[in-house]
ROSEFI-203037 format. One record per residue (C-alpha): y, x, z; residue in three letters; residue number from 0. Coordinates in steps of 0.1 Angstrom, whole numbers. Each point is the difference from the previous one (the first is absolute). Layout:
<marfis>
+-------+-------+-------+------+-----+
!    c2 !    c1 !    c3 ! rest !  nr !
+-------+-------+-------+------+-----+
!     Y !     X !     Z !  Ala ! NUM !
...
+-------+-------+-------+------+-----+
</marfis>
This chain:
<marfis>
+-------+-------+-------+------+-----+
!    c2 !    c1 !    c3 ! rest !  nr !
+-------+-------+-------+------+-----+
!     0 !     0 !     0 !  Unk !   0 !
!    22 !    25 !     9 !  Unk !   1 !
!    -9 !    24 !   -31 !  Unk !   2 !
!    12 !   -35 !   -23 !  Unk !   3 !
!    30 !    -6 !    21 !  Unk !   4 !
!    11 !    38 !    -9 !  Unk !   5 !
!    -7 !    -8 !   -39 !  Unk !   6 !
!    19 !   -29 !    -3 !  Unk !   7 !
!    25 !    15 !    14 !  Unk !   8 !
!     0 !    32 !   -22 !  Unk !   9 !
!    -6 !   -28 !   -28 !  Unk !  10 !
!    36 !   -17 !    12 !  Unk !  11 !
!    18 !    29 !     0 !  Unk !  12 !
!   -11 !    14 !   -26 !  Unk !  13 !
!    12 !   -37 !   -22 !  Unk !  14 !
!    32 !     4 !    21 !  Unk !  15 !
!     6 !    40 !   -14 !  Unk !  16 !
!    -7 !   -12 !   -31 !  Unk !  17 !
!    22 !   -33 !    -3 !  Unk !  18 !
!    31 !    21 !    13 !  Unk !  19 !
!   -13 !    26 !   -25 !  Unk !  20 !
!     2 !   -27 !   -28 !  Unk !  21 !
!    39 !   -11 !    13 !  Unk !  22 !
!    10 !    35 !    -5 !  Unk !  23 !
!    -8 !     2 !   -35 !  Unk !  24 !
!    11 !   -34 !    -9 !  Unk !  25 !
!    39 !    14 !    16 !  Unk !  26 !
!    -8 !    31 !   -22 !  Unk !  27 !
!    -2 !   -16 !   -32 !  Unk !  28 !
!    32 !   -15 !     5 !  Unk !  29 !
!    16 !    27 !   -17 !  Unk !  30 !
!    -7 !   -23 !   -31 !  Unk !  31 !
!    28 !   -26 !   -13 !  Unk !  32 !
!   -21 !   -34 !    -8 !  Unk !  33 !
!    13 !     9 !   -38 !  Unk !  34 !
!   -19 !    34 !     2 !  Unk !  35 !
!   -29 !   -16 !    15 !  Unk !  36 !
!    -2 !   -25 !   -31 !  Unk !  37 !
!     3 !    28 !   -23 !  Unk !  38 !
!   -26 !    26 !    14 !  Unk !  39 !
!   -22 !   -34 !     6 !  Unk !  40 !
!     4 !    -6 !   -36 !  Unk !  41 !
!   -13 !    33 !   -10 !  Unk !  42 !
!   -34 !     6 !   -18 !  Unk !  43 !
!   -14 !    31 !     2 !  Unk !  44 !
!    -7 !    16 !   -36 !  Unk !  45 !
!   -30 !   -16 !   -19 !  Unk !  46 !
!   -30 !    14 !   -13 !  Unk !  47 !
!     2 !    13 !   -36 !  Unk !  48 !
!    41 !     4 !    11 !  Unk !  49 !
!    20 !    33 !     1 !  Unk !  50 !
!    37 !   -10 !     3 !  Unk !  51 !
!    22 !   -28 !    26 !  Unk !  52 !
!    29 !   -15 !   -17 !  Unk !  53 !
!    30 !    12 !    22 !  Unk !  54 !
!     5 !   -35 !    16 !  Unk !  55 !
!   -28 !    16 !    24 !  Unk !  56 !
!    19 !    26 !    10 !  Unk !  57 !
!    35 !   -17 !    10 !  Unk !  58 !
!   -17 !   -16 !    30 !  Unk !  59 !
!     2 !    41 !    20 !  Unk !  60 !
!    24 !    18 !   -30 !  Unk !  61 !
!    25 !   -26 !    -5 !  Unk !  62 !
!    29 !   -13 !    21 !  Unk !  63 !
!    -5 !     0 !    39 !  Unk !  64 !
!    12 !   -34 !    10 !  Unk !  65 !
!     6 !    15 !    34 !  Unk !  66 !
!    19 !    28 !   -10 !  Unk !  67 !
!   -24 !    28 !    13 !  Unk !  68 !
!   -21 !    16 !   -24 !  Unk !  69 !
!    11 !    15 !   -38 !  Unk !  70 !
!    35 !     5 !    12 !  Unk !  71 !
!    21 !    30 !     3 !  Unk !  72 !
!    17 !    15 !    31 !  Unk !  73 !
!    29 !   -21 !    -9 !  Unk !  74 !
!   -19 !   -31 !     2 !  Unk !  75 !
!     4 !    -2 !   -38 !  Unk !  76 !
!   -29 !   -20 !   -19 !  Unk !  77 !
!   -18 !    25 !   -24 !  Unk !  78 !
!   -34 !   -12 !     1 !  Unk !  79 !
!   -21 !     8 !   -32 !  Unk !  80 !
!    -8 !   -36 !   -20 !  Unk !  81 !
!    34 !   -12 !    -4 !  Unk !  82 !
!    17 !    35 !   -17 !  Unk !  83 !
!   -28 !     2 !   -23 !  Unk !  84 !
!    -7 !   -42 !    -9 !  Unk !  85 !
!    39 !    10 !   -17 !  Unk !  86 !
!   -10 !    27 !   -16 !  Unk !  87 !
!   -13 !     8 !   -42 !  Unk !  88 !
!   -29 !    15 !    20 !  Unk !  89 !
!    -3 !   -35 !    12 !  Unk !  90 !
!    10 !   -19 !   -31 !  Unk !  91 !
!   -25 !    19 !   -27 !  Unk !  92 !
!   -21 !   -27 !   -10 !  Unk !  93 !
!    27 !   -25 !    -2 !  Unk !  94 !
!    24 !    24 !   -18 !  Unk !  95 !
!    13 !   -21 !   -30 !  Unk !  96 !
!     8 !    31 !   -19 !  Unk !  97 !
!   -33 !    16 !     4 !  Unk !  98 !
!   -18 !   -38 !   -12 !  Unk !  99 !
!    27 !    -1 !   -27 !  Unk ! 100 !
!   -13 !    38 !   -12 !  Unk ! 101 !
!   -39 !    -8 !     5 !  Unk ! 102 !
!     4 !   -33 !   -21 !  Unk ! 103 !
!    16 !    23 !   -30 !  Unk ! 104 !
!   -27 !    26 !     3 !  Unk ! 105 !
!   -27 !   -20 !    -5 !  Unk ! 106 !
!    23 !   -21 !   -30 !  Unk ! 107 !
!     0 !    30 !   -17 !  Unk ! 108 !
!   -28 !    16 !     9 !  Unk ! 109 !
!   -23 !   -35 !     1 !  Unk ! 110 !
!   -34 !    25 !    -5 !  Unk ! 111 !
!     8 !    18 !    33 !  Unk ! 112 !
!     9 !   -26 !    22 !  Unk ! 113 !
!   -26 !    -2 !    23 !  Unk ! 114 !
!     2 !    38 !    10 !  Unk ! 115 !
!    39 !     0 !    -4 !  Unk ! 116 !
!     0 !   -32 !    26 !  Unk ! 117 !
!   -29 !    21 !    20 !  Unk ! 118 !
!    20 !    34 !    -1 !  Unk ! 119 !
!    34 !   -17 !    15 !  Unk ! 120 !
!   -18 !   -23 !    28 !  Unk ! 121 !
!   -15 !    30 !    16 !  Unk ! 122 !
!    33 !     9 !    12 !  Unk ! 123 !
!    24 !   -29 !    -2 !  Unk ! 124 !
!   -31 !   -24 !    16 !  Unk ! 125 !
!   -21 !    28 !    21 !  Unk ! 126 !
!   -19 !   -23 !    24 !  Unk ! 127 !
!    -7 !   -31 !   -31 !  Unk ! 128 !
!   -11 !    28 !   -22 !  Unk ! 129 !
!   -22 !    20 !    21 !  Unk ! 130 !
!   -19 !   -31 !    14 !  Unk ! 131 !
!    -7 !    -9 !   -33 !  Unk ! 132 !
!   -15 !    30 !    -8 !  Unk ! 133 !
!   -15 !     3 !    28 !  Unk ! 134 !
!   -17 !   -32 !    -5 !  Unk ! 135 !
!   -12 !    13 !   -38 !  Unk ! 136 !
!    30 !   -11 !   -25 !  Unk ! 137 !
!     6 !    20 !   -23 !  Unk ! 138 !
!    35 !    -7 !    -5 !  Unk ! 139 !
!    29 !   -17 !    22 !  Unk ! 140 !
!    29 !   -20 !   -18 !  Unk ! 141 !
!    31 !   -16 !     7 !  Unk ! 142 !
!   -15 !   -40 !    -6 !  Unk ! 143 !
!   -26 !    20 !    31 !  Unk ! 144 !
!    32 !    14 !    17 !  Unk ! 145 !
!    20 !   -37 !     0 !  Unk ! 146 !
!   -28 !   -19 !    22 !  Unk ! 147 !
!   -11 !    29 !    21 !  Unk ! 148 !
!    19 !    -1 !    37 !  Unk ! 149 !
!   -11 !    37 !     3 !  Unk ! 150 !
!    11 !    12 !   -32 !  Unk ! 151 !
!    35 !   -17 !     2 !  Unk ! 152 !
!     3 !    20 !    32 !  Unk ! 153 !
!    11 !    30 !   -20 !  Unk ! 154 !
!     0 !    33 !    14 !  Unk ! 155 !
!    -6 !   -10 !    36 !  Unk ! 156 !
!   -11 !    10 !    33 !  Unk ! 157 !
!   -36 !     9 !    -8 !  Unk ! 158 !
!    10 !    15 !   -35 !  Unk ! 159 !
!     9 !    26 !    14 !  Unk ! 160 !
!   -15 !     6 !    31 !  Unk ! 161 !
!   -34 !    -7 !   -12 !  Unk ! 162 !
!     4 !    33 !   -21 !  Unk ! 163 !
!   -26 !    27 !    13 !  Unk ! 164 !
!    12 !    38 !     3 !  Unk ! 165 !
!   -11 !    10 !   -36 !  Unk ! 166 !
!    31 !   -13 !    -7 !  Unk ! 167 !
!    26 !    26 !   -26 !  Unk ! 168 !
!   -35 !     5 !   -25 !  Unk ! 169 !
!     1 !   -31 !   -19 !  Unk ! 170 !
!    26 !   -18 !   -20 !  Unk ! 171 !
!    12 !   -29 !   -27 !  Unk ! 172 !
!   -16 !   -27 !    27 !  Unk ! 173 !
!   -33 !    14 !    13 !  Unk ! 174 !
!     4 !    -2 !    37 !  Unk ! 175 !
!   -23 !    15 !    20 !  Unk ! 176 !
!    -4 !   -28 !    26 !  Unk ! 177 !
!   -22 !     2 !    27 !  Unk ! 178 !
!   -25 !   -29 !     2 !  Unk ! 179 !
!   -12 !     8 !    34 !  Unk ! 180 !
!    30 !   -24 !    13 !  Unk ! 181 !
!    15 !    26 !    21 !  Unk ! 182 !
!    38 !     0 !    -5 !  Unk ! 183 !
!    16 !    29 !     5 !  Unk ! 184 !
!    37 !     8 !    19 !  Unk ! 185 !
!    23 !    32 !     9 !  Unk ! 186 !
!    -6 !    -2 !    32 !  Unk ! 187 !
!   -30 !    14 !    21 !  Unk ! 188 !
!   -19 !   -20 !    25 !  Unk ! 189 !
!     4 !   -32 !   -12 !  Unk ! 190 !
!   -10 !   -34 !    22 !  Unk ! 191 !
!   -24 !   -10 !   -17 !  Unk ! 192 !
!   -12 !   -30 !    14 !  Unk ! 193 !
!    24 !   -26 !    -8 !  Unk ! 194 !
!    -8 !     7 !   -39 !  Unk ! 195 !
!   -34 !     2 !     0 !  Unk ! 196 !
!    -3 !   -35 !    15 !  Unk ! 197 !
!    31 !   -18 !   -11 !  Unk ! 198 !
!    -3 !    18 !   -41 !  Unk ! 199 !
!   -33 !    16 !    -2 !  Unk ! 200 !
!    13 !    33 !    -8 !  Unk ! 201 !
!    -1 !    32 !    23 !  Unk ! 202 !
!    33 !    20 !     1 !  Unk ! 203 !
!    -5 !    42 !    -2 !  Unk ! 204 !
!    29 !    22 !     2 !  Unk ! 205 !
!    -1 !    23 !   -34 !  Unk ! 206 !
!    30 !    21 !    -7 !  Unk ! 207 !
!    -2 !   -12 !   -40 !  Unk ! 208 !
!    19 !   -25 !     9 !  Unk ! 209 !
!    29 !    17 !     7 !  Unk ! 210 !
!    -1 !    24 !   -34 !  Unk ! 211 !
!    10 !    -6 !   -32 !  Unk ! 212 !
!   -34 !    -4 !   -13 !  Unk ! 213 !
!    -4 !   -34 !    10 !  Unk ! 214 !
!    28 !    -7 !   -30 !  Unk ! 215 !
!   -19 !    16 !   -29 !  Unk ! 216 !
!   -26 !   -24 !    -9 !  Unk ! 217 !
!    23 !   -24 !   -15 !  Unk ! 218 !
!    34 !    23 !    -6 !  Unk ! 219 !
!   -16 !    20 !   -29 !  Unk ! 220 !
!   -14 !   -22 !   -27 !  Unk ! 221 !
!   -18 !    17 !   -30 !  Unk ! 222 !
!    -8 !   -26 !   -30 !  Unk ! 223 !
!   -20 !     5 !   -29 !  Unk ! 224 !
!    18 !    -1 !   -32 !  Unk ! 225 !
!    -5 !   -22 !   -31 !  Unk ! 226 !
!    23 !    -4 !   -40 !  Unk ! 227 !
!    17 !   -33 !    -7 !  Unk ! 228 !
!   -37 !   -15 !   -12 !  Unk ! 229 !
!   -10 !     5 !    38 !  Unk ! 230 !
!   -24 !    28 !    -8 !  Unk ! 231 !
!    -3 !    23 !    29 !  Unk ! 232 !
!     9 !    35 !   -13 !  Unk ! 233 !
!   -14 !    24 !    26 !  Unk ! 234 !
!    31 !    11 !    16 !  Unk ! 235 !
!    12 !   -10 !    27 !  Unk ! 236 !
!    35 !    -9 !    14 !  Unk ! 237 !
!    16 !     9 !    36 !  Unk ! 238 !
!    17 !   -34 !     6 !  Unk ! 239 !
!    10 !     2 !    33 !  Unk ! 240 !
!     0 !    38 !    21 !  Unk ! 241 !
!    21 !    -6 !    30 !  Unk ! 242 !
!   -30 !    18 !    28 !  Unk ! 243 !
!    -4 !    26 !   -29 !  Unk ! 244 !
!    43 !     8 !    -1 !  Unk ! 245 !
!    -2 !     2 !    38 !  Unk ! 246 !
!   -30 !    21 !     2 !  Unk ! 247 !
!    17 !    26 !   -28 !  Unk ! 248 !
!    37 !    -4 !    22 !  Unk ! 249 !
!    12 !    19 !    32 !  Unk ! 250 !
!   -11 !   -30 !    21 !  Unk ! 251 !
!   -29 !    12 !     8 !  Unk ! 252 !
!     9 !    34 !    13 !  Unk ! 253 !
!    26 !   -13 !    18 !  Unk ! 254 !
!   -22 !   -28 !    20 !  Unk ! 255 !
!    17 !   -27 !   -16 !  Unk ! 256 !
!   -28 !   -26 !    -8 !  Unk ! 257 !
!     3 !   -34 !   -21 !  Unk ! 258 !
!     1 !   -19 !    35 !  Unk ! 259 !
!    33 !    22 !     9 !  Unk ! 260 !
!    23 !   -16 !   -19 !  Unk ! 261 !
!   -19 !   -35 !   -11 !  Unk ! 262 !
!   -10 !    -7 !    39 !  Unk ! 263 !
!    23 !    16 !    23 !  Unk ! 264 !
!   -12 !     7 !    32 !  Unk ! 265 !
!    13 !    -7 !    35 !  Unk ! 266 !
!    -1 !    23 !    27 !  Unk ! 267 !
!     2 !   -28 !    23 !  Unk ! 268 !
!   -36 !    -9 !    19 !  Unk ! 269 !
!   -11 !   -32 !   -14 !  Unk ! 270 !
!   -24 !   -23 !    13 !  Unk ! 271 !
!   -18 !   -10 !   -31 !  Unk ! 272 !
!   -19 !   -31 !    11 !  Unk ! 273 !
!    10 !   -30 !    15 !  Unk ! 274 !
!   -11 !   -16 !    31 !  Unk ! 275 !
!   -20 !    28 !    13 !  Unk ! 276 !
!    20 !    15 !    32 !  Unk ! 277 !
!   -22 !    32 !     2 !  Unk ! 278 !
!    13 !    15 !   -30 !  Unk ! 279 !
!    23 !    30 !     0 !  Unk ! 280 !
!    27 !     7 !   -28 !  Unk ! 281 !
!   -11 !    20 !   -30 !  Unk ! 282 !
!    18 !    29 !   -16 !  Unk ! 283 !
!    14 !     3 !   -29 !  Unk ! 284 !
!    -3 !   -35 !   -15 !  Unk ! 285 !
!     1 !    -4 !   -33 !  Unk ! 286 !
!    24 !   -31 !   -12 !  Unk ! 287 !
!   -17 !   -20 !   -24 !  Unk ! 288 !
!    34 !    -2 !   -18 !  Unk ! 289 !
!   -11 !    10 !   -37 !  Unk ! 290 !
!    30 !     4 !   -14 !  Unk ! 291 !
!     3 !     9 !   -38 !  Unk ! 292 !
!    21 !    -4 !   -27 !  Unk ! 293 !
!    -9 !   -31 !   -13 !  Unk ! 294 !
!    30 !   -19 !    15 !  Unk ! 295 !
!     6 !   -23 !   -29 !  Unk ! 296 !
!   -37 !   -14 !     0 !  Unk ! 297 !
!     4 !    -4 !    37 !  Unk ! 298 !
!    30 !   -24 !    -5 !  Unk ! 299 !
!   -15 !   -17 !   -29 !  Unk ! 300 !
!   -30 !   -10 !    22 !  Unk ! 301 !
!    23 !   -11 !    29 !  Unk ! 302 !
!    22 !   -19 !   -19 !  Unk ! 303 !
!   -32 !   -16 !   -17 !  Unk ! 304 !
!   -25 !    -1 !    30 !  Unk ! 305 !
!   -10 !   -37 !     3 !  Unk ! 306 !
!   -12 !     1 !   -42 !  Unk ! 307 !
!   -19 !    32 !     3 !  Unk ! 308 !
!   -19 !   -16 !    37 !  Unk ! 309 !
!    18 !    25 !    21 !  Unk ! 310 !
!     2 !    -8 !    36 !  Unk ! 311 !
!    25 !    29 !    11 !  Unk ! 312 !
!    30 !    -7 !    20 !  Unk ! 313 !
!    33 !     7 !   -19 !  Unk ! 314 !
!     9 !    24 !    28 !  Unk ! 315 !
!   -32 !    23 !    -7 !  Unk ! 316 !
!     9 !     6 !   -31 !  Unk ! 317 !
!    38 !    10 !     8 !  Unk ! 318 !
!   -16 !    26 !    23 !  Unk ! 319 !
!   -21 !    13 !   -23 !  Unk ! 320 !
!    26 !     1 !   -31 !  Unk ! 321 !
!    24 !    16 !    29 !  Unk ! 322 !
!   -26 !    28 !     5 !  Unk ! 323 !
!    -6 !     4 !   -39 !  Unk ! 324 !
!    35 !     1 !    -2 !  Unk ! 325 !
!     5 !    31 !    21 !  Unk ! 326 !
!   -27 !    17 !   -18 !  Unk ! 327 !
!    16 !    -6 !   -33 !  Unk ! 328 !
!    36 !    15 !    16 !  Unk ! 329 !
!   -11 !    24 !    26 !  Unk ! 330 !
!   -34 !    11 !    -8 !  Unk ! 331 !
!    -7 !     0 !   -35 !  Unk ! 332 !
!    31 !    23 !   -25 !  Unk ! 333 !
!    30 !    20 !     8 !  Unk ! 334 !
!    25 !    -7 !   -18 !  Unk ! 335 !
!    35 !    16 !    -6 !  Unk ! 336 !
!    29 !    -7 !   -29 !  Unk ! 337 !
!    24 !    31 !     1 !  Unk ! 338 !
!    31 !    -3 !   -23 !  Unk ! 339 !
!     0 !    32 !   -18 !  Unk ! 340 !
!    34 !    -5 !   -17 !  Unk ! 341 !
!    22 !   -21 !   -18 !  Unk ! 342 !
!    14 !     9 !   -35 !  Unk ! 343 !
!    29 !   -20 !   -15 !  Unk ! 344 !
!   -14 !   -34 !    -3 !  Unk ! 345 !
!   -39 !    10 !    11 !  Unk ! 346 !
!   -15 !     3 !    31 !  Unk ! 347 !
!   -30 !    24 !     3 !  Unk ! 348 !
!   -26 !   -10 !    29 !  Unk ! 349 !
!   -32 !    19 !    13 !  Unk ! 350 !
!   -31 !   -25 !     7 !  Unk ! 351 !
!   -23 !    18 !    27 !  Unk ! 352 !
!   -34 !   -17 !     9 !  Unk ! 353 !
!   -26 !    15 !    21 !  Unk ! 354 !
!   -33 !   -18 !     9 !  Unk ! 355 !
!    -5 !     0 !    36 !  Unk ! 356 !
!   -37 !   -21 !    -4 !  Unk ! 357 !
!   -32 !    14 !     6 !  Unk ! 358 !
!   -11 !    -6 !   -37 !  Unk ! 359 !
!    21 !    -6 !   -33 !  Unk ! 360 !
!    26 !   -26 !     4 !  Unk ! 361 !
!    -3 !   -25 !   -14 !  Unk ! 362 !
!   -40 !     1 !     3 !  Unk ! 363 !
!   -26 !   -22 !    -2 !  Unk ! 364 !
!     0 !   -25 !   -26 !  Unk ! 365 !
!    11 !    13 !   -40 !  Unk ! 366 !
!    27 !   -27 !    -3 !  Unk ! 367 !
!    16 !     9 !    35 !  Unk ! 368 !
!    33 !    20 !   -12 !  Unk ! 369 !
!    34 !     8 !    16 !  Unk ! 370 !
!    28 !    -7 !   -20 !  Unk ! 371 !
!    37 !    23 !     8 !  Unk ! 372 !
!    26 !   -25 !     3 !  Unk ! 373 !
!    33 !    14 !   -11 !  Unk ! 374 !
!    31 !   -25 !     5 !  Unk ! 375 !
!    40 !    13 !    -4 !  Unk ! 376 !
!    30 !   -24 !     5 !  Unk ! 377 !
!    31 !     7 !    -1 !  Unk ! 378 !
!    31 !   -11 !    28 !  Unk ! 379 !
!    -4 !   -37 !    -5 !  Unk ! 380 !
!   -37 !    -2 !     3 !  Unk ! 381 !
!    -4 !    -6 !   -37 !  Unk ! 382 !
!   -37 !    22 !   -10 !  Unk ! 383 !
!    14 !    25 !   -28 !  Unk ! 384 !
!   -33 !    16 !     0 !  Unk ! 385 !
!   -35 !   -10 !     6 !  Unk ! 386 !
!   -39 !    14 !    -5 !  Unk ! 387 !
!   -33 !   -13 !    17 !  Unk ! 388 !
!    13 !   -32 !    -3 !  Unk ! 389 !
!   -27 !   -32 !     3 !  Unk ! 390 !
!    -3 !   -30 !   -24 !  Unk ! 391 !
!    -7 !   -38 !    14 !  Unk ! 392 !
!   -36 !     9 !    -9 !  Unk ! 393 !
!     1 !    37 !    22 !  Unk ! 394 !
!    -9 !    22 !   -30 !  Unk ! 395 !
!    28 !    25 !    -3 !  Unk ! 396 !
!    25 !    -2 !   -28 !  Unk ! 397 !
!     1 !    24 !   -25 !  Unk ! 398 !
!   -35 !    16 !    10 !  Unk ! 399 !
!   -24 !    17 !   -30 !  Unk ! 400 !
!   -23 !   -29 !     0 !  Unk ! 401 !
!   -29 !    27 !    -7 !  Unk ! 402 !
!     7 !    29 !    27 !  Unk ! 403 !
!    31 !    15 !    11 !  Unk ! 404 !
!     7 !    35 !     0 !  Unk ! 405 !
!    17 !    19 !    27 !  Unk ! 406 !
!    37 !     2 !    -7 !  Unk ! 407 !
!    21 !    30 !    12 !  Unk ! 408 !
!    36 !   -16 !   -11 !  Unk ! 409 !
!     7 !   -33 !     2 !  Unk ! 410 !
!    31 !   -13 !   -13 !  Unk ! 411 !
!    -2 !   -33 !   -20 !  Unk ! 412 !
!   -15 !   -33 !    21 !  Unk ! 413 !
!   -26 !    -8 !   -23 !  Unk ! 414 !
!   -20 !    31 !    12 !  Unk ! 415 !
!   -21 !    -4 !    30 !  Unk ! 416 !
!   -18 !    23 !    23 !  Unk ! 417 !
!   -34 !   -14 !    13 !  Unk ! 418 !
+-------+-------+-------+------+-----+
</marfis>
């Protein structure tokens, strides 16, 4: 009797350790908002047969802290990782009306090809669409795949890049080399793990990769096979697009200036990259998932037409991001000096000075990107006695050589143009 009376009463305490045990993490969960809950709650992990998450599973811990705690800076200044890049062309790839505008006249032209023309541009502009498609056995990924697939619409996204395993820098023109294992990979060492592998079904590992220019080169070199105006391939081949190539043959390099330098600036501050998990210290440096290019004019043109392309960006997104794009173009990108050398009777002489301060050629990238020297002289009352570079209603510059135009080394009548 006695040895039962001692049971139950290990028994009882032993339900009331554990029923003040189960209070305690109940009042530590709390950290939560009732929103986040929802979200995370909502959250599948990855399927079988699956390799990528669209981003919308990773705003729930890398988007904006609701209680103002996590992905800030010291200054209490939001700079978490979802909303600078949902702005950005990095963003915006698949949905790009320039880049849909420029498949659709490939394949017009080229009607033979237009399955591996449509394949070739996916694998970059539509990374997560393509690759599971492949993955799955198709042999070829188009845009009529592209405008019902939720993945592929995503555009360069979270798990585009970060899906990339460390032989990244020895392939190019859209082979990736993803990893398939569903680890993601990060800058950072020691990663928590836990919360991803049950929430996304991937496992985090720290890999230095992903803080080197490597990570670009898959997609920012693009090598195509030539063909003659009956569509014939030709065996050459032609360098469309070099920009990881002009870096690599720059002084970037040497000098420890990577891609991520300039395109993601970092932060020195220590931020807390998760949200709603109070253990986590700050990490150092972040990268800003900022973007910023060139391609300022696309960026307004998708703003200003949002709601017929299915974009669901606040207006104030895109400001920051054509802000930042902004200072790259004016800061970051040429030096630029006009020196009056002299005036002569009724001529003035002037000295146009431009030095590229990129990591690659400027402008780089894609053929038709040029930069066009503006040139504009008035006189006392304002009234333009002088102009070169100027723009027509349509953009094309007036008075260019509709073929190529040569470099000029005297200017001096406004139909000339320098491009």
């Amino acid at each position: 009797m006695k040895k039962s009376i001692l049971v139950l009463g290990f028994l009882i305490g032993v339900v009331l350790l554990l029923s003040n045990f189960t209070v305690k993490i109940d009042n530590a969960q709390s950290f939560h908002t009732p929103e986040e809950l929802v979200l995370l709650q909502s959250q599948i992990p990855i399927g079988p047969g699956e390799y990528f998450q669209p981003s919308s599973s990773c705003n729930g811990c890398h988007g904006f802290d609701t209680l103002g705690l996590s992905n800030i800076d010291e200054n209490g200044m939001d700079v978490n990782l979802f909303d600078r890049w949902q702005s950005t062309m990095m963003a915006l790839s698949a949905k790009d009306p320039m880049w849909r505008a420029k498949v659709s006249h490939e394949i017009t032209i080229n009607p033979s090809h237009a399955l591996a023309l449509q394949t070739k541009c996916t694998a970059c502009h539509a990374p997560m669409g393509h690759y599971t498609a492949i993955y799955g056995g198709a042999t070829s990924y188009t845009i009529a795949d592209l405008i019902t697939d939720s993945l592929g619409l995503d555009g360069v996204s979270c798990a585009s890049c970060h899906t990339i395993g460390p032989d990244a820098g020895n392939s190019f023109s859209g082979v990736i080399p993803y990893d398939t294992t569903r680890q993601i990979y990060g800058p950072f060492p020691g990663p928590l793990a836990g919360p991803m592998q049950l929430y996304e079904g991937y496992t985090p590992v720290y890999s230095p990769h992903m803080d080197n220019s490597a990570i670009c080169s898959a997609c920012h070199t693009l090598i195509t096979e030539t063909v003659d105006l009956s569509g014939a391939f030709t065996g050459g081949e032609f360098i469309e697009q070099a920009t990881y190539h002009e870096y690599l043959n720059s002084s970037f390099p040497a000098n420890n200036i990577k891609c991520q330098t300039c395109h993601m600036p970092q932060l020195t501050d220590p931020i807390v990259i998760a949200n709603g998990y109070s253990s986590l210290q700050g990490r150092t440096p972040f990268n800003q998932h900022t973007f910023a290019g060139a391609n300022v004019f696309m960026l307004n043109l998708i703003k200003n037409n949002k709601n017929s392309l299915n974009i669901n960006v606040p207006d104030q997104n895109f400001d920051s991001t054509i802000s930042a794009s902004l200072r790259m173009l004016q800061e970051q990108s040429v030096e630029f000096d006009l020196i009056n050398d002299s005036p002569a009777y009724d001529t003035a002489y002037y000295h146009v000075s431009i030095r590229n301060k990129a990591g690659h050629k400027f402008p780089s990238g894609y053929p038709s990107r040029r930069a066009v020297l503006q040139l504009i002289a008035t006189d006392a009352a304002n009234d333009t006695i002088f102009q070169s570079g100027i723009f027509d209603n349509n953009y094309r510059v007036i008075g260019e050589t509709p073929q190529f135009e040569s470099h000029h080394e005297v200017i001096k009548t406004d139909n000339v143009t320098q491009i």
